[in-house]
C-alpha positions in Angstrom: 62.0 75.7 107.7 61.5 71.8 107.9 64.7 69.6 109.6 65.4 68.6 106.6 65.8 71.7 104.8 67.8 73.3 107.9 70.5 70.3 108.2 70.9 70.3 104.0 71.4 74.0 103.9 74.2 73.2 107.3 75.8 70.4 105.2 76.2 73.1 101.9 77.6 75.5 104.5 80.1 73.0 106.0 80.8 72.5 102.1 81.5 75.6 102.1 84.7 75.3 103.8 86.2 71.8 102.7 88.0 71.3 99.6 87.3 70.0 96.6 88.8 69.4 93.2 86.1 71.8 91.9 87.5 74.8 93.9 90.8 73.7 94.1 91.9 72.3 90.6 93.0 69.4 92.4 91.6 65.9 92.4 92.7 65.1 95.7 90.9 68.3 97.3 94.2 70.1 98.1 94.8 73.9 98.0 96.9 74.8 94.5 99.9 76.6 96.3 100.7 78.7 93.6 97.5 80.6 94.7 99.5 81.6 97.8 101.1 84.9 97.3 102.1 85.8 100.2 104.5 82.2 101.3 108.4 82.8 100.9 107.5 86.2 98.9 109.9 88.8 100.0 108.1 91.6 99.0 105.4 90.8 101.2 108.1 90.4 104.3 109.7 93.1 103.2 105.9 95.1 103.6 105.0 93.7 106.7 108.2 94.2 108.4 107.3 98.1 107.0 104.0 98.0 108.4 105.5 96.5 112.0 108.1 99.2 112.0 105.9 102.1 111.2 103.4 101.0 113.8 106.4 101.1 116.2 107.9 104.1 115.3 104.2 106.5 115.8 104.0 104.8 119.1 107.1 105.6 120.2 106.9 109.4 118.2 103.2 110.1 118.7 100.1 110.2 116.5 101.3 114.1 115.6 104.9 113.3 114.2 106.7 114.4 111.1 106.1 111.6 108.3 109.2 109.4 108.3 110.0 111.4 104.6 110.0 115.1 106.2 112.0 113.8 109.4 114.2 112.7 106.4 114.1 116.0 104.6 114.6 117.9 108.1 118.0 115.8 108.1 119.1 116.2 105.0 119.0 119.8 105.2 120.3 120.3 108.6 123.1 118.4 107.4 123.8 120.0 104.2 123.1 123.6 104.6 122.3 125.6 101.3 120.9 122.4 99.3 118.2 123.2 97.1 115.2 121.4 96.1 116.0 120.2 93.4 118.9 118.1 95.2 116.8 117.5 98.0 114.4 115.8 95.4 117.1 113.6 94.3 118.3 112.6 97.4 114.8 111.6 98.4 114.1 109.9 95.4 110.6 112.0 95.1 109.9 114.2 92.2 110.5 118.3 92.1 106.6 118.8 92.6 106.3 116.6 95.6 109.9 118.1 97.4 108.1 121.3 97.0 105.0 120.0 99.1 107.4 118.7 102.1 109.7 121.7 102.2 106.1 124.2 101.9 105.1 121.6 105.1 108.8 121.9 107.2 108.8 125.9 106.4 105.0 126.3 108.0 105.9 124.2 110.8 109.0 126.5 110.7 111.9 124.0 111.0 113.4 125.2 107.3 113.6 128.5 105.5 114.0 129.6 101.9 116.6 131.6 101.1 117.6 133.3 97.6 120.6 132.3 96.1 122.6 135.3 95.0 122.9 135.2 91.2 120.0 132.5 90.8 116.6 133.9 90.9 114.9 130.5 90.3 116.4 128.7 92.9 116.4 128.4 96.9 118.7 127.5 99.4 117.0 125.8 102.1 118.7 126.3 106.0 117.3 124.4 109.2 115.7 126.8 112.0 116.4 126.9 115.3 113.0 125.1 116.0 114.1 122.5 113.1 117.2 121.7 115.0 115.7 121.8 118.2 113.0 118.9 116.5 116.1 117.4 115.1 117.0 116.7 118.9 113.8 115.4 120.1 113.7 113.4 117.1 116.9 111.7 117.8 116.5 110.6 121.0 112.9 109.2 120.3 114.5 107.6 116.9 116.9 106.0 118.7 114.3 104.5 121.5 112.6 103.4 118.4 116.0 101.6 116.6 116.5 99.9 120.2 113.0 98.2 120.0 112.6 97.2 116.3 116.3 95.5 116.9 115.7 94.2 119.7 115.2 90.2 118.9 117.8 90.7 116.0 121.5 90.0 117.6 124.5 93.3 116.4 125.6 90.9 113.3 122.0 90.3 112.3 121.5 93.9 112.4 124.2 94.8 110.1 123.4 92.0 107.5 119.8 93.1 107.9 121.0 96.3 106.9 123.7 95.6 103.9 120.8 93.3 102.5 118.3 95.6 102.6 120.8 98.3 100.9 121.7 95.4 98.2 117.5 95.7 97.4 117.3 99.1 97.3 120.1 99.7 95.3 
């Protein structure tokens, strides 16, 4: 390759990352902002702040942990004993099909049992184990090692607007 092939084929490289109102619809060379999707977009906060707290939470729980949606299923039916699936469903916000696939998961890890409901053939009551409350323990202690870190730069009062907020959104 001659010199003066080599430094034109640098300079359309170093094109490569300038502006221009060919690229950027803009005479003067600057970036359109309405091409930025993720500046002052609260979904995309929202999302990373999920991403952020996820990550925090498996470190803290271990690569091995109940999904944050069982751990929330293993609650809700330790704490109201006798709920059925259907109402579990509901309170997760998940479909009848996929409530079945997390209480099938809990119930081979052994933390929940099915139970027939007297007088109801079709339905289940679902009970925590002795092994699901005994999870439930470890759980809480780890969760609350975990609520401790991700609030940690956020002052009490931040935390509790964070929270109503939050609730206003997914509400």
């Amino acid at each position: 390759m001659s010199t003066s092939s080599s430094s034109l084929r640098r300079e359309e490289e170093a094109a490569d990352f300038e502006p221009n109102a060919s690229r950027t619809g803009d005479p003067q060379g600057q970036p359109l902002s309405f091409l930025d999707l993720q500046n002052d977009s609260l979904g995309y906060a929202v999302k990373r702040a999920q991403i952020r707290t996820y990550e925090m939470l498996f470190n803290i729980l271990g690569p091995d942990a109940l999904s944050p949606g069982r751990m929330t299923a293993l609650s809700i039916v330790a704490t109201k004993p006798g709920i059925n699936q259907s109402e579990l469903a509901e309170m997760l916000g998940i479909t009848r099909a996929g409530v079945v696939k997390v209480v099938d998961t809990l119930e081979s890890l052994r933390f929940v049992e099915r139970q027939k409901v007297p007088d109801n053939r079709r339905s289940y009551a679902l009970v925590v184990t002795k092994a699901g409350l005994d999870e439930l323990r470890r759980l809480s202690v780890l969760t609350q090692r975990y609520e401790e870190k991700i609030a940690s730069r956020i002052s009490k009062a931040e935390r509790r607007q964070l929270m109503s907020l939050l609730d206003k959104i997914a509400t």
